[in-house]
Steps between C-alpha positions, in 0.01 A plus 500: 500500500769336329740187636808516599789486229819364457633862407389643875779638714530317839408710771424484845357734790606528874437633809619489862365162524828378291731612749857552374521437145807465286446636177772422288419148526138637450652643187700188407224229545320786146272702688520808303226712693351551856239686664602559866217642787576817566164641718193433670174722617586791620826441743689150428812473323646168393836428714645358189413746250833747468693175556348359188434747290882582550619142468274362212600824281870488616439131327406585198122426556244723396290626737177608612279625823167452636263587758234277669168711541236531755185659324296399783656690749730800302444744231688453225705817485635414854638166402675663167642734750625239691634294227679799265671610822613143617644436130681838480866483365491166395484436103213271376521400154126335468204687586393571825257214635144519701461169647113481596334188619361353838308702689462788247196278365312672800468830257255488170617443198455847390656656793781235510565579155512880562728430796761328242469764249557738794841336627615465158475849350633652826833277513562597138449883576698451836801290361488601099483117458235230356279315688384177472259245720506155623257258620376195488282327194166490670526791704577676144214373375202532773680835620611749309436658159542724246678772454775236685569338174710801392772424761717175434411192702669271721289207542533205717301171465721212658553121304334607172732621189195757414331704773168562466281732295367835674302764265766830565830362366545238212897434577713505794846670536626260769338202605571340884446112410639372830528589850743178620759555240867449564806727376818451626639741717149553668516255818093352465191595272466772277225627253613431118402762207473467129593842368391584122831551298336846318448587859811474676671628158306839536620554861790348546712636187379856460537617123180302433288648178184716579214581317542708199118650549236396686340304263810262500349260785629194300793314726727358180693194711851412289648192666299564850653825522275831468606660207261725332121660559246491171195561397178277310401653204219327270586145660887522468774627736718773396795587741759788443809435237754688734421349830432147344882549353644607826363224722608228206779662425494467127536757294158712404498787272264702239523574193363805402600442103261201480276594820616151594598405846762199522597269839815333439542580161190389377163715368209482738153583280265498776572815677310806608570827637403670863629843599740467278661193600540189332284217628548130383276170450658332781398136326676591139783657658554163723470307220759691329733411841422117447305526858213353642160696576242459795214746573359481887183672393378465918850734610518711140853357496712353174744267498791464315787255496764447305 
């Protein structure tokens, strides 16, 4: 897990337990994103949900929803029923969120797992949406397991600027630091987040580059923005001319007269060629940029600023 960053958004999540919140001086005091309750089991709907989902998007806040599960007493299709119809109409812009903690420790891990991997795959085939899952540092890493680590986590581990190691997921997507923070425009305690910049960038200003192929798993970070998806080939990373050009945007261009591709006017020699596309050396084309270079070799992330 890494810690928290001065380049996180400020977020926050709510529920009923907030009462009336006023979220344009939500928006005001910099919170940029919020998670709002939404469902429960397999029959409660938060009071306050449609009020804030409404209000905190009518803001300017990004938004997101999620569900509190009961394992040990519902199947999972049930509750994903009950959350994808609760949430209908309204617009989320983060993925969808399985909040799973307490008294689901009462399942196996294996079956607990299955239950999560259950829940998730049906809201995305019910709403056409991604999915994600919260809960809390320990229970993340005494609880559950692979194949979880393919969905993004929101982690929370309170008075610590790192949350603590579990074996399915080596980063979080939102971390919940605090349960007794304060925001104006929120009359008593609310829970703080730390949202990764890449991560709020990819869902909360659509446009955001995809992979080229699927062996581009490389995350190529330019200024804590998401800007590109590369590939490792014999020990260096190579990332695609066009896209890299786009999300700089400096000009990129080949030359087919001198098989020479150039970034901003300038030759790059260490290039090779995938289905016909142009891929870069993402260090020698930096350096050509004047920017700095990072590799995260636990996330399979670069990056760059300048």
């Amino acid at each position: 897990m890494q810690a928290k960053s001065p380049s996180n958004v400020k977020a926050i999540d709510v529920s009923h337990h907030q009462g009336v919140i006023d979220w344009k001086k939500v928006k005001a005091a910099g919170v940029l994103a919020a998670f709002m309750k939404a469902s429960e089991g397999t029959s409660f709907k938060d009071d306050k949900f449609a009020t804030n989902a409404n209000a905190a998007a009518a803001a300017g806040i990004k938004t997101g929803f999620y569900h509190y599960a009961h394992p040990e007493s519902n199947d999972a299709k049930s509750e994903a029923a009950h959350f994808a119809n609760t949430i209908k109409g309204f617009k989320s812009d983060f993925p969808h969120v399985l909040d799973v903690e307490g008294d689901a420790e009462q399942l196996s891990t294996s079956k607990l797992t299955q239950w999560c991997v259950d829940w998730l795959t049906e809201v995305q085939r019910l709403t056409g949406h991604p999915t994600m899952l919260y809960t809390g540092a320990s229970f993340a890493k005494t609880e559950l397991a692979q194949p979880l680590g393919q969905w993004p986590l929101w982690v929370a581990h309170y008075n610590v600027d790192k949350p603590m190691d579990n074996p399915t997921w080596n980063e979080w997507a939102v971390f919940q630091y605090s349960d007794d923070g304060r925001v104006d425009g929120i009359g008593g305690d609310v829970d703080m987040d730390a949202m990764e910049q890449a991560f709020y960038n990819l869902y909360a200003n659509p446009g955001q580059p995809q992979p080229q192929s699927p062996e581009d798993t490389i995350k190529i970070v330019v200024n804590d923005k998401l800007a590109a998806y590369g590939r490792i080939v014999d020990g260096s990373t190579y990332v695609p001319l066009r896209q890299l050009g786009e999300s700089l945007g400096v000009p990129v261009y080949w030359d087919s007269a001198t098989s020479t591709p150039y970034v901003n006017g300038k030759p790059v020699k260490n290039y090779k060629l995938f289905d016909d596309r142009t891929y870069i050396g993402i260090r020698a084309s930096a350096e050509l940029l004047g920017a700095k270079v990072s590799w995260d070799s636990v996330n399979q992330k670069v990056y760059i600023y300048m």
